[in-house]
Backbone as CSV, one residue per row, in Angstrom:
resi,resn,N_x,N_y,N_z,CA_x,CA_y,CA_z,C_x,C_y,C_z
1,UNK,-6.456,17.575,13.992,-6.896,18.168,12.743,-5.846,19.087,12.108
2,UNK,-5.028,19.721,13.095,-3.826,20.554,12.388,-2.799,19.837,11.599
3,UNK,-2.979,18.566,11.860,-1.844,17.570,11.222,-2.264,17.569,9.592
4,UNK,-3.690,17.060,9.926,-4.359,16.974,8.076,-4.116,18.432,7.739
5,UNK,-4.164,19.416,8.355,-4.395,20.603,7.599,-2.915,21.183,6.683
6,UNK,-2.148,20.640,7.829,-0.400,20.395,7.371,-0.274,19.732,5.996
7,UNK,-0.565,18.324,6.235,-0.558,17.140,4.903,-1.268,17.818,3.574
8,UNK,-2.461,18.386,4.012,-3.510,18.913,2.814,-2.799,19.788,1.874
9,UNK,-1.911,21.054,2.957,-1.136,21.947,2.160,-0.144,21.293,1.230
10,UNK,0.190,20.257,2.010,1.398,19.698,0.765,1.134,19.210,-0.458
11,UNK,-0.075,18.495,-0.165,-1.292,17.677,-1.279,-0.671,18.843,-2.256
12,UNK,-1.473,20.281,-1.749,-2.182,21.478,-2.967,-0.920,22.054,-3.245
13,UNK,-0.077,22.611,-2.663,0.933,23.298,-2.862,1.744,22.520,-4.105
14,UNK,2.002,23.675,-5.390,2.574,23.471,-6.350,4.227,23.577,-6.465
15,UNK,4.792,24.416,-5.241,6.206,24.470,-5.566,6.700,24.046,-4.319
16,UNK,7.757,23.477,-3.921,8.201,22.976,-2.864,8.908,23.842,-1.941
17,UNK,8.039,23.615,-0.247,9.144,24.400,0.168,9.855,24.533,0.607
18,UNK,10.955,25.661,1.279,12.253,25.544,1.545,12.168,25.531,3.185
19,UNK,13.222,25.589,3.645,13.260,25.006,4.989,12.985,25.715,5.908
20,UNK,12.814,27.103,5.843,12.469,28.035,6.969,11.189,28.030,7.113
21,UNK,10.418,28.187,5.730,8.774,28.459,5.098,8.445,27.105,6.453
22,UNK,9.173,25.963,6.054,8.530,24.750,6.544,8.455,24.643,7.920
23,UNK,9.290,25.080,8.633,9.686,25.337,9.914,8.884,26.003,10.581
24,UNK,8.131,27.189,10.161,6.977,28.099,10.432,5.780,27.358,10.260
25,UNK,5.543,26.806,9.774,4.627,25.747,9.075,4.204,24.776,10.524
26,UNK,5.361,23.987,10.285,5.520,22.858,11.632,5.228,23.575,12.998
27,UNK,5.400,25.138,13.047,5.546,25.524,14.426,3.680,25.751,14.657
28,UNK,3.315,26.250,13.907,2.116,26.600,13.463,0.959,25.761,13.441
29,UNK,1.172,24.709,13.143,0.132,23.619,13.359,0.989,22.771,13.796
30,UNK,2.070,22.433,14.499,2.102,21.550,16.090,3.070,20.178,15.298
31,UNK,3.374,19.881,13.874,3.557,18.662,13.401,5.636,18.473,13.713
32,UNK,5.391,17.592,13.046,6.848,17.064,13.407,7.868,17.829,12.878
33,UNK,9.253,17.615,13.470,10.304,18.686,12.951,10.558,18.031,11.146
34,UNK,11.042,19.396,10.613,11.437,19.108,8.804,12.985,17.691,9.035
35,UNK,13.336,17.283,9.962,14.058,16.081,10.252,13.792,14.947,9.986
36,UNK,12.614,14.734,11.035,11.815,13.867,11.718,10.754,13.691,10.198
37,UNK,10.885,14.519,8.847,10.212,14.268,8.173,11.437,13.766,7.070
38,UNK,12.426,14.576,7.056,13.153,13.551,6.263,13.691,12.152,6.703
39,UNK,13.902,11.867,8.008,13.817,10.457,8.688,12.961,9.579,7.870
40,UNK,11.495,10.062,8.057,10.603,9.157,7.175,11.152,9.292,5.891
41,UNK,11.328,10.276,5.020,11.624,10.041,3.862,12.592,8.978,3.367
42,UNK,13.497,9.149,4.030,14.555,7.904,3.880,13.898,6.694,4.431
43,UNK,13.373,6.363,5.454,12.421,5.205,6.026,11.902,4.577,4.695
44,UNK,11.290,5.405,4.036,10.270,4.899,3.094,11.175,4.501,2.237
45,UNK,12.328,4.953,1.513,13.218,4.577,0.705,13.416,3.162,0.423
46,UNK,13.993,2.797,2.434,14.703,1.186,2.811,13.304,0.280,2.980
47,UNK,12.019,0.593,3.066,11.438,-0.214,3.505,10.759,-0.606,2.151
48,UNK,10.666,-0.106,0.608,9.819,-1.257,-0.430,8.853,-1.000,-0.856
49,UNK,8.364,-1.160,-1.506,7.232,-0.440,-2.015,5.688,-1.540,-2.044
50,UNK,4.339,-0.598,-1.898,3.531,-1.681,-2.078,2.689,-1.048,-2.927
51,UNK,2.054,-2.084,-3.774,0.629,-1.659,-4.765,-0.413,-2.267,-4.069
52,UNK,-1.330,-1.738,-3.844,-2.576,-1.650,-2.994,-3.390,-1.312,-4.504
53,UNK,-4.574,-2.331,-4.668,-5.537,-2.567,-5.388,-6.560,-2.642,-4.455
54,UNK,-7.596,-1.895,-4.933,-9.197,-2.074,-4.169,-10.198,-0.919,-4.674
55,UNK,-11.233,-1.329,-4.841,-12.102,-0.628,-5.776,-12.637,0.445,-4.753
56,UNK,-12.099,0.894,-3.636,-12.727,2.053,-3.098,-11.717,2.847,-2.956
57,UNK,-11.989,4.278,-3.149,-11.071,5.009,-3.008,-10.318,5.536,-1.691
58,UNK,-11.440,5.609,-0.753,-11.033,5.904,0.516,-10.490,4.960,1.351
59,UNK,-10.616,3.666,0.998,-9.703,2.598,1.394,-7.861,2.816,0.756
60,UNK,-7.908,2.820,-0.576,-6.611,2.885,-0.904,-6.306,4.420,-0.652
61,UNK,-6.655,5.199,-0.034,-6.156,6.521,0.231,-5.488,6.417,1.959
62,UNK,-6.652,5.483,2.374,-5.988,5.245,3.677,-5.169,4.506,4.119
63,UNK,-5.113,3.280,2.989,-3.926,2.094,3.210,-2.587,3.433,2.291
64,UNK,-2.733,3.832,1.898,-1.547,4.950,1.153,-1.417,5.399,2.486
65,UNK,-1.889,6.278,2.848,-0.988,6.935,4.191,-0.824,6.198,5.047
66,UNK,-1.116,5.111,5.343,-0.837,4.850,6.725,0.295,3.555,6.533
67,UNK,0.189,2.700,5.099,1.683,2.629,4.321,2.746,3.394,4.400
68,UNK,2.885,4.374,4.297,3.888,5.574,4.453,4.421,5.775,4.820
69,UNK,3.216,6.178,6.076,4.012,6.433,7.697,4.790,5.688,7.885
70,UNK,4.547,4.202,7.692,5.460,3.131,8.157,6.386,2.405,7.149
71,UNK,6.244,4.030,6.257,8.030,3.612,5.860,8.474,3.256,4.383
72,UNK,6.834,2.353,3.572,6.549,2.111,2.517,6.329,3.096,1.255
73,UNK,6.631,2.723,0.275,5.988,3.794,-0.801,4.686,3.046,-1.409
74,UNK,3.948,3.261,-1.442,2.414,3.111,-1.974,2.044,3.549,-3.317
75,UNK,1.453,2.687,-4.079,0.991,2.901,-5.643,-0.458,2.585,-5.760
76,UNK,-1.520,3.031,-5.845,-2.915,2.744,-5.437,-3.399,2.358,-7.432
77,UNK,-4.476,1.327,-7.214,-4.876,1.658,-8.847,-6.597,0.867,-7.922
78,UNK,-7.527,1.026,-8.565,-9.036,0.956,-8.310,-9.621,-0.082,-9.085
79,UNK,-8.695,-0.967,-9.958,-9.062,-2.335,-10.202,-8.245,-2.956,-11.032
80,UNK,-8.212,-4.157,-11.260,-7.363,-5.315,-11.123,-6.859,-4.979,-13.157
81,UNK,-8.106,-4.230,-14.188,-7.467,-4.184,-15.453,-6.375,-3.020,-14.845
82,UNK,-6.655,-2.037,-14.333,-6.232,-0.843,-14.438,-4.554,-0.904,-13.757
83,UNK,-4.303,-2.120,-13.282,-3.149,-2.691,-13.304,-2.510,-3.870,-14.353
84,UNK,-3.365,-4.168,-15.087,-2.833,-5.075,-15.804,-2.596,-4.210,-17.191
85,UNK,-2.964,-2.672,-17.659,-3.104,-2.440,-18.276,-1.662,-2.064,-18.882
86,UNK,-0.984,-1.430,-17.359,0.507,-1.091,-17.291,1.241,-2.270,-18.627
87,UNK,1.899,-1.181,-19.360,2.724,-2.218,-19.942,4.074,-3.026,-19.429
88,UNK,4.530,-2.407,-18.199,5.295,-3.530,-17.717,4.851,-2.583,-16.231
89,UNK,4.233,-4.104,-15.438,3.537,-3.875,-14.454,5.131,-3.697,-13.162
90,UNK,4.477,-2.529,-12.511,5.697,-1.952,-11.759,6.172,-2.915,-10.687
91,UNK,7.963,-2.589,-10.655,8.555,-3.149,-9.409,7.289,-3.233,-7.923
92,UNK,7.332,-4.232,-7.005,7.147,-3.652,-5.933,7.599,-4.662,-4.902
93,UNK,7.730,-4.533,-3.314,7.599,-5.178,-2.328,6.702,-6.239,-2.615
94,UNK,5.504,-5.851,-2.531,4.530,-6.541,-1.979,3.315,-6.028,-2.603
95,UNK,2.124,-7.062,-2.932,0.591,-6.385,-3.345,-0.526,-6.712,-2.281
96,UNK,-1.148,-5.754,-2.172,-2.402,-5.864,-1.359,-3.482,-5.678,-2.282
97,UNK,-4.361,-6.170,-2.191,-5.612,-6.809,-3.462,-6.759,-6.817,-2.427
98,UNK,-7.527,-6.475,-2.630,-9.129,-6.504,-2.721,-9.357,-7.956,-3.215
99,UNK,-10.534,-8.951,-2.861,-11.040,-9.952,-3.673,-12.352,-9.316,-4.282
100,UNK,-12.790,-8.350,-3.913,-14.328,-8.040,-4.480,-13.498,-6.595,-5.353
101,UNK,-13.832,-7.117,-6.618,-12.750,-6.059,-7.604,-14.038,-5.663,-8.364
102,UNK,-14.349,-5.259,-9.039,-15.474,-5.055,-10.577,-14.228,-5.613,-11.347
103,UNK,-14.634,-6.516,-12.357,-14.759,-7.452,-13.187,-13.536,-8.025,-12.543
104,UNK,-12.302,-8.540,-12.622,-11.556,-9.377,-12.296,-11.242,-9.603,-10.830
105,UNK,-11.592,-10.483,-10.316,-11.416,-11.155,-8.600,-10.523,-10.788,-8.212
106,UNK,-9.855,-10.360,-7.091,-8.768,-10.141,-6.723,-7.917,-11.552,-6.931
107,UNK,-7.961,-12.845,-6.422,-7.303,-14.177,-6.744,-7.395,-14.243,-8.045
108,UNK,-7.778,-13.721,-8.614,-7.947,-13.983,-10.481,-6.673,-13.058,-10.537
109,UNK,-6.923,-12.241,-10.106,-5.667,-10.779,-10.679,-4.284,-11.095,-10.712
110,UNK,-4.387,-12.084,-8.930,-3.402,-12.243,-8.688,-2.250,-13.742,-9.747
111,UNK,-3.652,-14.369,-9.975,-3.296,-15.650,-10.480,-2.550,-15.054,-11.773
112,UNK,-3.513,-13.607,-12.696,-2.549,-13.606,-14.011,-1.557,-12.478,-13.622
113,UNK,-1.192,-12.240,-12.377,0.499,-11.218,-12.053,1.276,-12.560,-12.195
114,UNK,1.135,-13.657,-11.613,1.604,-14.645,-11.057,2.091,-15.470,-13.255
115,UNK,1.078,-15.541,-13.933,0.808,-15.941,-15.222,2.008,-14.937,-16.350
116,UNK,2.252,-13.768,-15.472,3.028,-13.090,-16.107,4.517,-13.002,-15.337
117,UNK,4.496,-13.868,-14.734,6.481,-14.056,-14.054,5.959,-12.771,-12.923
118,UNK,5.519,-12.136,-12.546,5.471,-11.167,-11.198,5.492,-11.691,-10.073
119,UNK,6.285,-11.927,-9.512,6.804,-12.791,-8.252,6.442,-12.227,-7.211
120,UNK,6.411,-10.957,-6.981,6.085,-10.377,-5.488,5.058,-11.081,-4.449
121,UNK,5.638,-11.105,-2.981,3.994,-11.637,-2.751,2.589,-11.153,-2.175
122,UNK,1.410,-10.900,-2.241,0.625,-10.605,-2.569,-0.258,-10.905,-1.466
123,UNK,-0.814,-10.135,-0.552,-1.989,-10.559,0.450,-3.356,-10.024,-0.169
124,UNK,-4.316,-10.838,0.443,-6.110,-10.436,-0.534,-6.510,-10.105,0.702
125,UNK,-7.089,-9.091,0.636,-8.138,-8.601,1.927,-9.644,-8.596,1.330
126,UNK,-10.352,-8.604,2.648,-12.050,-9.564,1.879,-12.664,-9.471,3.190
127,UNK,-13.730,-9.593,3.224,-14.534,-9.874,4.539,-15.210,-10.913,4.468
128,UNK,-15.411,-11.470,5.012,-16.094,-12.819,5.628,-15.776,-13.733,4.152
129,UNK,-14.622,-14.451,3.748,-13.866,-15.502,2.717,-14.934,-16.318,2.898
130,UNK,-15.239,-17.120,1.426,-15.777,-18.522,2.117,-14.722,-19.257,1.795
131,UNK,-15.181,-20.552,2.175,-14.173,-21.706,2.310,-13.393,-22.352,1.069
132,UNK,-14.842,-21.917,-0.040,-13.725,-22.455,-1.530,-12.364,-21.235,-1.727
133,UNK,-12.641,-19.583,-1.581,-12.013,-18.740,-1.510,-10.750,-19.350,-0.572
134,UNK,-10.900,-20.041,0.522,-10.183,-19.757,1.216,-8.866,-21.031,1.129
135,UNK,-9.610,-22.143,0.385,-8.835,-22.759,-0.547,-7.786,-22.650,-1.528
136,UNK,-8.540,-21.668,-2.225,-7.912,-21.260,-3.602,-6.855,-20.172,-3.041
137,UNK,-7.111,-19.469,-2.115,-6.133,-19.042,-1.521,-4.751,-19.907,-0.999
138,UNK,-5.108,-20.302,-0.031,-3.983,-21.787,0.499,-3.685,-22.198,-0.881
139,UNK,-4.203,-22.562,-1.857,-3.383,-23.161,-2.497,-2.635,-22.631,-3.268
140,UNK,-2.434,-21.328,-3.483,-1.703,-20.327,-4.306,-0.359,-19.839,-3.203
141,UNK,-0.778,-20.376,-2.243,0.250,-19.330,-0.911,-0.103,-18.224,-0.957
142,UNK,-1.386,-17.533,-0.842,-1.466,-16.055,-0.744,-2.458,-16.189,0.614
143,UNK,-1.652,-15.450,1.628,-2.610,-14.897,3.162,-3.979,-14.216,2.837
144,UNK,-4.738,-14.507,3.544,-5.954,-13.550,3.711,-5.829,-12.780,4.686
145,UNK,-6.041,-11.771,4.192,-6.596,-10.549,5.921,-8.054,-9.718,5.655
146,UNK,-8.437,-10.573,6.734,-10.087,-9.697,6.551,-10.614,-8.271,7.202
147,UNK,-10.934,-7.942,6.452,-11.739,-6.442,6.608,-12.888,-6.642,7.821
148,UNK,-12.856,-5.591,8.888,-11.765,-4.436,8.665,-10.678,-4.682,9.164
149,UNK,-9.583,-3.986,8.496,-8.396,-3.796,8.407,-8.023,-3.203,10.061
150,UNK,-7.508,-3.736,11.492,-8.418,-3.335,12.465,-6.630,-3.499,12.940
151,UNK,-6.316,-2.635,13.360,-4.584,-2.582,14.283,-4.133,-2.588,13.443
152,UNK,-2.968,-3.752,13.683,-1.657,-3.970,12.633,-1.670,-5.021,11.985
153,UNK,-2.755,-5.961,11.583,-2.742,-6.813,11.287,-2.446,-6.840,10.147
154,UNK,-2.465,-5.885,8.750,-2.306,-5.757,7.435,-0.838,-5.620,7.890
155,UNK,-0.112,-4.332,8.250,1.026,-4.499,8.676,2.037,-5.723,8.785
156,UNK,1.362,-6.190,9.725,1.889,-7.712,10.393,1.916,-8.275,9.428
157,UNK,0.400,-8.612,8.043,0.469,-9.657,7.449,1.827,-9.332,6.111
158,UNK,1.783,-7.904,5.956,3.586,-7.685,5.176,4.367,-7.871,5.268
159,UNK,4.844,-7.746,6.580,5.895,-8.021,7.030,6.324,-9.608,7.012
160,UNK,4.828,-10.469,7.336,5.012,-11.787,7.215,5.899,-12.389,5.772
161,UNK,4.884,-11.529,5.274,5.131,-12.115,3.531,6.373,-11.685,2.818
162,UNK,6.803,-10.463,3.353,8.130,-10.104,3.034,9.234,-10.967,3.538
163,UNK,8.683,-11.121,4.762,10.043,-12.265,5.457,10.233,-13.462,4.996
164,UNK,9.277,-14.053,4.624,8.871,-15.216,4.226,9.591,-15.269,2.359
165,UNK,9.542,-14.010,1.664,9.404,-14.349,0.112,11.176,-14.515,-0.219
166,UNK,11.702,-14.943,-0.927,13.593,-15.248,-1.238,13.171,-13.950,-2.224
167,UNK,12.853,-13.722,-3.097,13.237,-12.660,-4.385,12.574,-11.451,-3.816
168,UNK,12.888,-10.809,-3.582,11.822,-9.232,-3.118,13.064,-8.440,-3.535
169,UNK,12.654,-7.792,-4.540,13.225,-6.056,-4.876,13.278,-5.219,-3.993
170,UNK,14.508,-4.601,-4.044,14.885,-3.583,-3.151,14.735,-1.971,-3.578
């Protein structure tokens, strides 16, 4: 719990701080050295960025941090207009999509990123797919990973798709 209480301060805190403040900080609630945090910072740099779509908030709050940690930068939006609305829809690695969106499907969303030259590639997470879903999937080349989101399997399925895609932005 001292870890969140660490993260929370950074959330709220309006001015950034300097390296001693932080150091007291870290000693204080037990968290990693101000190193070991710029390590990640640069981590996250080389590893790409992902947009995570899904109409719950505490889902894309948790695929955001735990993206992070491992290195990614994370862009959360809560449904499929509220990304299309962007007038030029942002660079990224990779998209993670919801199929149960309010009003546009996640495979719909993806079909008009895809309608608009957005090449990245794109995994749909869903629970229990049916079989036409799981079609229309295969036939687009987009992986499913079903909820819940349970180890590393979202992980895994990025990494797949990253390895797998020729054009991915750096």
């Amino acid at each position: 719990m001292p870890a969140v209480l660490f993260i929370r301060y950074f959330e709220l805190n309006q001015s950034p701080l300097d390296q001693p403040r932080l150091l007291k900080l870290e000693k204080y609630f037990d968290v990693p050295s101000y190193n070991a945090m710029q390590a990640v910072a640069k981590k996250t740099a080389d590893s790409g960025s992902i947009i995570v779509v899904d109409d719950d908030v505490a889902v894309c709050k948790s695929l955001k941090f735990s993206l992070e940690t491992e290195g990614f930068s994370v862009r959360t939006y809560l449904d499929g207009e509220e990304l299309l609305k962007e007038s030029a829809i942002p660079d990224c690695s990779c998209f993670v999509i919801d199929q149960r969106l309010p009003g546009i499907s996640g495979i719909d969303l993806i079909k008009q990123l895809r309608d608009r030259r957005v090449s990245a590639p794109a995994i749909l997470i869903t629970t229990h797919p049916s079989r036409d879903l799981k079609q229309r999937a295969e036939d687009f080349g987009i992986p499913i990973v079903e909820k819940p989101l349970l180890g590393s399997i979202l992980l895994d399925g990025i990494k797949q798709a990253l390895a797998r895609w020729p054009m991915r932005p750096h």
